[in-house]
MIMI-907011 format. One line per 3 residues: number of its first residue (from 1); for each residue x, y, z of N, C-alpha, C. Coordinates in nm, 4 decimals. Each point is the difference from the previous one (the first is absolute). Example, Ala and Ser with C-alpha at 12.3 -4.5 7.8 and 13.67 -1.06 7.14 Angstrom:
MIMI-907011
1> 1.3190 -0.5690 0.7800 -0.0890 0.1190 0.0000 0.0900 0.1200 0.0000  -0.0350 0.1050 -0.0720 0.0820 0.1190 0.0060 -0.0770 0.1090 0.0730
end
This chain:
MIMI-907011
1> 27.3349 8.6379 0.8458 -0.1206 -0.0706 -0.0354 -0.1163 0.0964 -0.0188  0.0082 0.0716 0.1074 -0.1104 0.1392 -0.0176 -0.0212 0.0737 -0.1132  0.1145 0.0046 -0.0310 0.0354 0.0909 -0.1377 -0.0308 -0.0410 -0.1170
4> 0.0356 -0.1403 -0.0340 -0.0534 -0.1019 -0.0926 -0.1626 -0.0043 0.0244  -0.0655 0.0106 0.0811 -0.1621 -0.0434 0.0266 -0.0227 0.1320 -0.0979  0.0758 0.1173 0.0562 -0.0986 0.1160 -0.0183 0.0207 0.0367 -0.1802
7> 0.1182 -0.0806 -0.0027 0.0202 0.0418 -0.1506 -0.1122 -0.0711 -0.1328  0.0080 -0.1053 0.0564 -0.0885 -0.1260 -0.0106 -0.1529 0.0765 -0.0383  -0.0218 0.0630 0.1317 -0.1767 0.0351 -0.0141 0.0550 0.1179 -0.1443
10> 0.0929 0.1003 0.0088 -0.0154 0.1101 -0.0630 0.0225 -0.0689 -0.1458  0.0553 -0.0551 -0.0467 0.0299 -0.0781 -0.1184 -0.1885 -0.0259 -0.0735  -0.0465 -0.0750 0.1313 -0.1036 -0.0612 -0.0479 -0.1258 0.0814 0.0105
13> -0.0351 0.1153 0.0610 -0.0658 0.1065 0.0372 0.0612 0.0593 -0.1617  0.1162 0.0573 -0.0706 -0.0090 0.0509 -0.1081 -0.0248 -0.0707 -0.1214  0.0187 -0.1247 -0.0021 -0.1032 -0.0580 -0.1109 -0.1348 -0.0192 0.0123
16> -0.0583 0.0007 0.1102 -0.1464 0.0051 0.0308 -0.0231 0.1610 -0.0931  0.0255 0.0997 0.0657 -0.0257 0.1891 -0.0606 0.0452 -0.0522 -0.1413  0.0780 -0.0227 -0.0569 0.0414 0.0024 -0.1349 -0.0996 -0.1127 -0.0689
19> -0.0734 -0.1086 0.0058 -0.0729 -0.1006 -0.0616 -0.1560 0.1148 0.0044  -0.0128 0.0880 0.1359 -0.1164 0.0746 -0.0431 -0.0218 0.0846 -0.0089  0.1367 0.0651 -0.0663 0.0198 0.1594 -0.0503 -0.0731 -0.0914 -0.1489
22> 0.0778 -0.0942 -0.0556 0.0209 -0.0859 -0.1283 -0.1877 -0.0355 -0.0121  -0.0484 -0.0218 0.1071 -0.1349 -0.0353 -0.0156 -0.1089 0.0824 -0.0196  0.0471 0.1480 0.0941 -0.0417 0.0753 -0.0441 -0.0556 0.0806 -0.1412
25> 0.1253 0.0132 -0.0771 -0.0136 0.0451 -0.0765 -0.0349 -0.0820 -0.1445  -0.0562 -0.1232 -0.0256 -0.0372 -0.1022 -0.0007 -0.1806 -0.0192 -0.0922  0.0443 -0.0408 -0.1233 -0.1516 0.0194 -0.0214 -0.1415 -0.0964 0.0995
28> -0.0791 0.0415 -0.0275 -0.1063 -0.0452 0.0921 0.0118 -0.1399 0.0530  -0.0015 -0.0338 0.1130 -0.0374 -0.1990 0.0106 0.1748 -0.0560 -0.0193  0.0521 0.1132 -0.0437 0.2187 -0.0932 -0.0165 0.0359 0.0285 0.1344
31> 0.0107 -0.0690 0.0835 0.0956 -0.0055 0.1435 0.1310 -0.0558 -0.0075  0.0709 -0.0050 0.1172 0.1174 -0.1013 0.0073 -0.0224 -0.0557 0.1023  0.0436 -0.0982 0.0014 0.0171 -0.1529 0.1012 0.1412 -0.0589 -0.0291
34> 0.0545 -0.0625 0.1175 0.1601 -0.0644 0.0567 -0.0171 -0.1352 -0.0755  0.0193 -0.0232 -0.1084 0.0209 -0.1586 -0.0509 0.1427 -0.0552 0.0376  0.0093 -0.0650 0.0879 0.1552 -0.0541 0.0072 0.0692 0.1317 0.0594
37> 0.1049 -0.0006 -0.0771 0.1513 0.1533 0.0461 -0.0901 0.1131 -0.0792  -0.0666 -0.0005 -0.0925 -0.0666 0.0920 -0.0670 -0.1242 0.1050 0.0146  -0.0083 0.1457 -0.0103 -0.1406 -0.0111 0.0171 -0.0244 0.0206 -0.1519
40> -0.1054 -0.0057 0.0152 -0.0449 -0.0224 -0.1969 -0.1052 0.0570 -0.0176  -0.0324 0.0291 -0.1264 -0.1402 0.0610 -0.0313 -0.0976 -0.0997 0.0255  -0.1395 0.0123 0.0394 -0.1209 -0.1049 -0.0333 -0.1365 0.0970 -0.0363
43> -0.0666 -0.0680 -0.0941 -0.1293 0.0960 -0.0449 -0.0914 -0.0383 0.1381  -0.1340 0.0534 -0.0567 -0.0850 0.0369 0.0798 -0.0513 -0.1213 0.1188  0.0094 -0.1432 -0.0902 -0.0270 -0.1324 0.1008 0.1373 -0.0149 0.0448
46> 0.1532 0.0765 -0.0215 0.0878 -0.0771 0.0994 0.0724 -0.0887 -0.0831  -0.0646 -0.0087 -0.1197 0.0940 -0.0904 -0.1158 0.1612 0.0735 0.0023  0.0840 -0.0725 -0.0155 0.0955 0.0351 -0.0320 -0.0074 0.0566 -0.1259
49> 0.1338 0.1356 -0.0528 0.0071 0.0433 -0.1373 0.1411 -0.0203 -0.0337  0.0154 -0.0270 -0.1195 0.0827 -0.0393 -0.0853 0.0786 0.0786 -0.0940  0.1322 -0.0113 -0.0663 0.0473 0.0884 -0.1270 0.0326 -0.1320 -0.0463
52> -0.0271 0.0722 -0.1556 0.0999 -0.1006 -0.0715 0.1139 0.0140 -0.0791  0.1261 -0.0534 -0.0183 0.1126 0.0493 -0.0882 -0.0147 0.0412 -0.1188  -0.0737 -0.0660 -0.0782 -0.0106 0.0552 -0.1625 -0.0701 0.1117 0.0015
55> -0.1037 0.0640 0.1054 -0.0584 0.1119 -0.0556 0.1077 0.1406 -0.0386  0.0156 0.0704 -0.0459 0.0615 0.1180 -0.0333 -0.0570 0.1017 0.0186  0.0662 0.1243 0.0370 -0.1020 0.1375 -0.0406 -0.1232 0.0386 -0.0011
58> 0.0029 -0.0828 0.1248 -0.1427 0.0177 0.0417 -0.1335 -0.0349 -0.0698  0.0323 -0.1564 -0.0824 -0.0762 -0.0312 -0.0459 0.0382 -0.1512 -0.0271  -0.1223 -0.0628 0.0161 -0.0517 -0.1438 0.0373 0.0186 -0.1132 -0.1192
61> 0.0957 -0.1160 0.0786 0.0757 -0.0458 -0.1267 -0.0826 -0.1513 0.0295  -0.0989 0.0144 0.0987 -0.1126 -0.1495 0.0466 -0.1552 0.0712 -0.0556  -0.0032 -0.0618 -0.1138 -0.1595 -0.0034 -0.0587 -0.0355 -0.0981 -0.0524
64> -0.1116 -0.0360 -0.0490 -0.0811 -0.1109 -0.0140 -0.0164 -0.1203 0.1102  0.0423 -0.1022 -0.0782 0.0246 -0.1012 0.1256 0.0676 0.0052 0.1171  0.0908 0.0568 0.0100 0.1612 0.0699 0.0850 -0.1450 0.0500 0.1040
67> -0.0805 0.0862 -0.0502 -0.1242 0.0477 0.1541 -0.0757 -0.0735 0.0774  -0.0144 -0.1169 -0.0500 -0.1083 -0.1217 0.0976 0.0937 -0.0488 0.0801  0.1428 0.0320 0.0209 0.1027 -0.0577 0.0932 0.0235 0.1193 0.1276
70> 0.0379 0.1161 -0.0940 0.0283 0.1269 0.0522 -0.0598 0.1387 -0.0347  -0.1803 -0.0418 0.0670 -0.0706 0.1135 -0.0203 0.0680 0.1699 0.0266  -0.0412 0.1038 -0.0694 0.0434 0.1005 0.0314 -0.0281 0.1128 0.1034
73> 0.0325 0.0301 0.0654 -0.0484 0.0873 0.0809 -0.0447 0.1130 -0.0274  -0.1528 0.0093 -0.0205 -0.1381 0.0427 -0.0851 0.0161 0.1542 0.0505  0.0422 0.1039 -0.0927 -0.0296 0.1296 0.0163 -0.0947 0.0866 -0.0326
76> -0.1310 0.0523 0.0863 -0.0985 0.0233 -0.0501 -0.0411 0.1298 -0.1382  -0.0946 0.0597 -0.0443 -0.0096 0.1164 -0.0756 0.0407 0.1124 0.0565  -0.0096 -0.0127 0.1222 0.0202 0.1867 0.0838 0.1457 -0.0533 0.0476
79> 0.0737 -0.1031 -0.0213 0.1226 0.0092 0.0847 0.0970 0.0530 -0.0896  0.1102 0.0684 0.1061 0.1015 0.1253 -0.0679 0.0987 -0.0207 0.0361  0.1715 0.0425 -0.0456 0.1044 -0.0616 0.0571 -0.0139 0.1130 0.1456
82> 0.1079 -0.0906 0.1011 0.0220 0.0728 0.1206 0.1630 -0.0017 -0.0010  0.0861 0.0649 0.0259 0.0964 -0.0164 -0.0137 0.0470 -0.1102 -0.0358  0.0767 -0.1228 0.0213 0.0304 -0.1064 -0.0394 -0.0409 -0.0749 -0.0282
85> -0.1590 0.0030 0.0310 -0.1025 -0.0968 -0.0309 -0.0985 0.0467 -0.1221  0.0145 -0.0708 -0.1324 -0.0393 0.0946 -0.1254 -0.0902 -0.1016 -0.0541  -0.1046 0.0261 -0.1212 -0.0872 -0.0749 -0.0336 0.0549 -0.0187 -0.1375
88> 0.0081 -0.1273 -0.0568 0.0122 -0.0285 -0.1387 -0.0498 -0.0738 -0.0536  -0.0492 0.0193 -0.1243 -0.0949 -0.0794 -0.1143 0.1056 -0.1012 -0.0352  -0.0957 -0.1309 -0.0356 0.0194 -0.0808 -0.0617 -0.0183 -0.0510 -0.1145
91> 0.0335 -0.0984 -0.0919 0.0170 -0.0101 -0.1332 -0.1459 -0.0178 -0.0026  -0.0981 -0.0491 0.0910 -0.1733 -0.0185 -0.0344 -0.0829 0.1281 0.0673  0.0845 0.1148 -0.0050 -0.0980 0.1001 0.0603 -0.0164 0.0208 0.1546
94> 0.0107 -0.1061 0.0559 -0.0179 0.0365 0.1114 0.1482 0.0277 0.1129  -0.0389 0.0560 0.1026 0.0648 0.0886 0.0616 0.0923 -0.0673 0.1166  0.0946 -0.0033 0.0426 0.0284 -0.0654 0.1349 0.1697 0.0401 0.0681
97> -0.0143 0.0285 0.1232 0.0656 0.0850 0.0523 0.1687 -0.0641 0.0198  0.0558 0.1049 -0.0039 0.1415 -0.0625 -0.0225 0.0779 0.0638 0.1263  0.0596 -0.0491 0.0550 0.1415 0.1135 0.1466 0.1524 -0.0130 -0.0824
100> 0.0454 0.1551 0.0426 0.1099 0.0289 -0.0596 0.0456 -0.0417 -0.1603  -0.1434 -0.0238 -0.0970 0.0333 -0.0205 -0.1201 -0.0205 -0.1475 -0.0122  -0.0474 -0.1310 0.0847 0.0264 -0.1125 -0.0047 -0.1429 -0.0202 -0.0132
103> -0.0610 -0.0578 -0.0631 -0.1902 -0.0531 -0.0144 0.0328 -0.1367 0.0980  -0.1469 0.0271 0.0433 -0.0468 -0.1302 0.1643 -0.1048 -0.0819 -0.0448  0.0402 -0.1291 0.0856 -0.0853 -0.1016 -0.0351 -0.0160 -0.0798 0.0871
106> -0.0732 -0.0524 0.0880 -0.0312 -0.0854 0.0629 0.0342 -0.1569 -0.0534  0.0018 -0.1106 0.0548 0.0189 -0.1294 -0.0392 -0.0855 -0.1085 0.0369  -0.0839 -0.0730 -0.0770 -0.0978 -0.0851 0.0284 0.0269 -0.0924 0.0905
109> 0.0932 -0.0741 -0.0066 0.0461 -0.0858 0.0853 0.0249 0.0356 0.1361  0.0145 0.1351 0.0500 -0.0055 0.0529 0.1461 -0.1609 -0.0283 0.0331  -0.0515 -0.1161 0.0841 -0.1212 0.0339 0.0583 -0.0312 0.0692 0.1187
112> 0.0894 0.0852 0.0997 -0.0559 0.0400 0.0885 0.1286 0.1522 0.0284  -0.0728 0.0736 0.0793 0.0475 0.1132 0.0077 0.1790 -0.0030 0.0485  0.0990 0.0172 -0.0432 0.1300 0.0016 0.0295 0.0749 -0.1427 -0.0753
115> -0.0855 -0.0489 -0.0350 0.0917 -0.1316 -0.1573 0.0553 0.1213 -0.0324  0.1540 -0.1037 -0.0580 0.0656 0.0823 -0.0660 0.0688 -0.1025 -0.1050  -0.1412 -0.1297 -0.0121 0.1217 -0.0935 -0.1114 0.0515 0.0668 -0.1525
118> -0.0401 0.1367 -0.0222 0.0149 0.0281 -0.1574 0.1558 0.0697 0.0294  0.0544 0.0120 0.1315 0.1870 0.0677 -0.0389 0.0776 -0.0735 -0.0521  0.0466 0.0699 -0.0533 0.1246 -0.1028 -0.1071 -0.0713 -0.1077 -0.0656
121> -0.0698 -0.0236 -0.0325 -0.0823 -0.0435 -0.1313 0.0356 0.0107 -0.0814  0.0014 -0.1305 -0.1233 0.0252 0.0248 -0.1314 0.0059 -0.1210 -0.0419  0.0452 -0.0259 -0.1362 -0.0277 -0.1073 -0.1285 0.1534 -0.0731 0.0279
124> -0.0281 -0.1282 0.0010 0.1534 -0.0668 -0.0181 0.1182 0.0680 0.1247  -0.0086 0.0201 0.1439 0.0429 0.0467 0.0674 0.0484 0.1826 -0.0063  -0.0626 0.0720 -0.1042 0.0256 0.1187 0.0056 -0.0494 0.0932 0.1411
127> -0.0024 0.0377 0.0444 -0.0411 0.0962 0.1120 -0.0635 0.1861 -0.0935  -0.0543 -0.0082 -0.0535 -0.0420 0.1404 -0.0522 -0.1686 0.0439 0.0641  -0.0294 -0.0651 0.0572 -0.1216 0.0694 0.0872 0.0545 0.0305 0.1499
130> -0.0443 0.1156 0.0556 0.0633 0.0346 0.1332 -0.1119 0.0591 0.0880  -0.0019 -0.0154 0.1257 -0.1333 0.0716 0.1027 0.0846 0.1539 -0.0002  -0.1056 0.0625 -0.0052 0.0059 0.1753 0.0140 0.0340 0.0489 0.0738
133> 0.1242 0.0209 0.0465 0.0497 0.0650 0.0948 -0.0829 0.1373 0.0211  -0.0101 0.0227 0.1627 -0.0200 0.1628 0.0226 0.1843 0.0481 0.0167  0.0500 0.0539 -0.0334 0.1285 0.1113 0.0215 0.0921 -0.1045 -0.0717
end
């Protein structure tokens, strides 16, 4: 039983270091927080962040209307990639930060810090919106 406790804490003690190695390196105001089994990205209020399936190559396949649902996660003029965390333009000029190649978006319908109604989201039962995993 001892053995199980202690494995228990060490299990959960190394996803704690690993969510804020992940936070660390992290553009300004992006933390992680435990949604459910998950920890996940959230911007600066704690919103949950999002990918979506259709984007490609590091570039954003939700514009126009597709943004009043799933605003983007706003990358400023001075922001620069950091290792996995890279900045990419969008089809209107403006800028917004993407992890491991995937562009982020918050979801309107989350009103409070750790909603996570935008996972598995989609049209006609598709699932192609997903919360942002850290690792």
């Amino acid at each position: 039983m001892r053995g199980r406790a202690i494995l228990a804490a060490t299990v959960a003690l190394s996803l704690a270091v690993s969510a804020v190695c992940f936070a660390q390196n992290a553009p300004d105001g992006v933390k992680t927080m435990r949604v459910g089994d998950n920890v996940v990205f959230v911007d600066a209020h704690g919103m949950t962040l999002y990918t979506f399936d259709r984007d490609s190559n590091g570039e954003s396949a939700c514009n126009g209307q597709c943004t009043k649902f799933w605003p983007p996660l706003h990358a400023g003029a001075d922001a620069h990639d950091m290792g996995p965390w890279t900045v990419i333009t969008r089809k209107d000029g403006s800028r917004q930060w993407a992890y491991e190649g995937k562009p982020l978006y918050t979801f309107v319908r989350d009103k409070a810090p750790g909603d996570a109604k935008g996972d598995n989201f989609g049209p006609k039962g598709t699932h192609i919106w997903h919360v942002a995993k850290a690792g």
